[in-house]
C-alpha positions in Angstrom: 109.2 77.7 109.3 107.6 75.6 111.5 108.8 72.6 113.0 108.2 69.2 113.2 105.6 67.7 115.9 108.5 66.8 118.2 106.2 65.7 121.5 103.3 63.7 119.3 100.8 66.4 119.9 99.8 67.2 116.4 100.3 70.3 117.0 103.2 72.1 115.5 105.8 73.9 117.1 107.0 77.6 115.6 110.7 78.3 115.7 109.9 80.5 118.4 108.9 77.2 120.5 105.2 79.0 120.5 102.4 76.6 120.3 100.6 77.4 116.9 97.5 79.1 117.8 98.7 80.3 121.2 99.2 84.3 121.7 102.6 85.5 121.2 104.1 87.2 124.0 104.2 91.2 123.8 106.7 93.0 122.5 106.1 95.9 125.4 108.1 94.3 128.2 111.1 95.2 125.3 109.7 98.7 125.2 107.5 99.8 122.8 109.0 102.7 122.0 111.9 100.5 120.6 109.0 98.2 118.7 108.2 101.8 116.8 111.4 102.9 116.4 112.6 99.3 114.6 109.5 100.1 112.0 110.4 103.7 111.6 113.0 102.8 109.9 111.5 99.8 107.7 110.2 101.7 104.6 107.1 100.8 103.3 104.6 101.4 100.0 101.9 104.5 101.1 98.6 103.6 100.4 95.5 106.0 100.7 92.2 103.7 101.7 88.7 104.9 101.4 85.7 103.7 102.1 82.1 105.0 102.4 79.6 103.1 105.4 76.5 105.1 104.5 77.4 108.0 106.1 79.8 110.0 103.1 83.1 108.9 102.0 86.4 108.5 104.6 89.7 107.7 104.2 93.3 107.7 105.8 97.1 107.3 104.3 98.5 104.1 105.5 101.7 101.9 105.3 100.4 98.7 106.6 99.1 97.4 103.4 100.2 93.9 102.2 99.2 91.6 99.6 98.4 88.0 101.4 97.1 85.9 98.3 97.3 85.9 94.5 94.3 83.2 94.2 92.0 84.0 95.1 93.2 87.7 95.6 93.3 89.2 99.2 94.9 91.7 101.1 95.1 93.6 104.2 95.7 96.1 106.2 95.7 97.3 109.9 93.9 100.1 111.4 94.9 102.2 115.1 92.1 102.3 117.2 93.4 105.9 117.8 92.4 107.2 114.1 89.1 108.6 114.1 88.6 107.3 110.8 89.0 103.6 111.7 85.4 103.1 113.1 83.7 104.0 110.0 86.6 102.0 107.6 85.7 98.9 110.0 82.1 99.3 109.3 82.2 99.8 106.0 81.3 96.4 103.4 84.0 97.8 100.9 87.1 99.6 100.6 89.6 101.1 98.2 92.8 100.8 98.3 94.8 103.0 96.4 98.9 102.2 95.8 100.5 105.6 95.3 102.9 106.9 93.0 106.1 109.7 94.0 103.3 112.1 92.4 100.3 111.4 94.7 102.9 112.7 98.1 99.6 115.2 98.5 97.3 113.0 98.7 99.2 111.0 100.9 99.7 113.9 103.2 95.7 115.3 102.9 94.7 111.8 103.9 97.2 111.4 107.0 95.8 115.2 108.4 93.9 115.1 111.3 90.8 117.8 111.4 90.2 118.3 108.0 87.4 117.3 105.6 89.5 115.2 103.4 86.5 115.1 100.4 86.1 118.7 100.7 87.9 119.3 97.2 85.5 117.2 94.9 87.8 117.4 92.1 90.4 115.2 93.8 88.0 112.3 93.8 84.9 111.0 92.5 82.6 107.7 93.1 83.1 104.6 91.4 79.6 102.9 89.9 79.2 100.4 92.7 79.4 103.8 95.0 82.8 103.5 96.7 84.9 107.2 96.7 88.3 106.9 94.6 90.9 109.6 94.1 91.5 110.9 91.0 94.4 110.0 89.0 95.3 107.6 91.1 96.9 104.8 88.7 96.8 101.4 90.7 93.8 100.9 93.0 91.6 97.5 94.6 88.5 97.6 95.1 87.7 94.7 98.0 85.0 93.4 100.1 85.9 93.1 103.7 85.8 89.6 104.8 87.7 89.7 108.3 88.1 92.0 110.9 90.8 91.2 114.3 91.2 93.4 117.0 94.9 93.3 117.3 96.3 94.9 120.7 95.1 98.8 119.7 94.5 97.9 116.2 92.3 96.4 113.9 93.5 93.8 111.1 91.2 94.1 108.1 90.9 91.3 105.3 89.9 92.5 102.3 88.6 90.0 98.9 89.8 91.7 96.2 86.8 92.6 93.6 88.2 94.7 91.1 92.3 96.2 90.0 92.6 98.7 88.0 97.1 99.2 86.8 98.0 102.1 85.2 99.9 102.1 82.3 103.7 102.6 81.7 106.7 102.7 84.4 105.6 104.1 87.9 107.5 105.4 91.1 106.0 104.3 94.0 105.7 106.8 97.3 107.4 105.5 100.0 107.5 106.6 104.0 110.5 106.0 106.2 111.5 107.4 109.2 108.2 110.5 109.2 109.2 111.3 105.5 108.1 110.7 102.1 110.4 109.3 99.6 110.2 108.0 95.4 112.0 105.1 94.1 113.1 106.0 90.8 114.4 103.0 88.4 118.2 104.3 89.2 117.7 103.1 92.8 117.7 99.4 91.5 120.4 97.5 93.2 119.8 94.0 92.1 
């Protein structure tokens, strides 16, 4: 939270004492390695994203995926400048994001191989009237319009306006990746 304008600047000071707007300091004097191996073991929601900039449909598995506003609806996600993929998602004007269940762990792995042709099956997926690809029963997906895009360090943010959400119906178990491996989250793992 930040605090209060303690030197009559009108700007406000983080916790961190970090001007707002100024650059954080990098984490890599700590070690990056550490840096990954804090988020390996932070689980997190998979998410396939696909996209199509004119030249055929792409897509890649990622965890990065957050919600950032209800009204009006946006999200985003960040892409490594090391993923061959990320180019052509960047480019793109619209993306899908699909929110996979425990049963779509084969999808999530297609879409995180390197050196395949990920559409190659074309019953797995199919094109969605306004032209983007989506993967077949895949029971939560956004449809959104990128409005921002932030080279990060060797990343990309993307901001993505929601357009369209399409929920499945009934209880789902959502695929989650810790630590390089897939796991479920049945009801029984409640603990509140």
């Amino acid at each position: 939270m930040p605090d209060a304008d303690a030197e009559g600047t009108g700007q406000a000071m983080c916790s961190s004492n970090i001007r707002a707007g100024a650059a954080p300091r990098s984490a890599a004097g700590e070690g990056s390695e550490r840096f990954k191996a804090a988020f390996r073991h932070h689980p997190a929601g998979v998410a396939v994203i696909t996209a199509d900039d004119g030249g055929g449909p792409v897509g890649l598995t990622a965890t990065s995926v957050i919600p950032v506003s209800a009204e009006p609806a946006v999200l985003a996600f960040s892409l490594s400048a090391q993923s061959s993929t990320t180019p052509r998602l960047v480019s793109a004007e619209t993306v899908v994001v699909h929110l996979l269940s425990a049963g779509q762990v084969e999808a999530a792995r297609r879409f995180a191989a390197s050196g395949i042709d990920r559409f190659a099956d074309s019953a797995t997926w199919h094109r969605l009237p306004t032209g983007e690809p989506v993967l077949r029963g895949a029971d939560v997906w956004l449809r959104a319009g990128i409005a921002q895009r932030v080279a990060v360090g060797g990343s990309t943010l993307v901001v993505a306006s929601v357009l369209e959400v399409r929920t499945g119906g009934g209880d789902r178990f959502p695929l989650v990746y810790q630590n390089r491996t897939w796991y479920t989250l049945p009801g029984s793992a409640a603990v509140g």
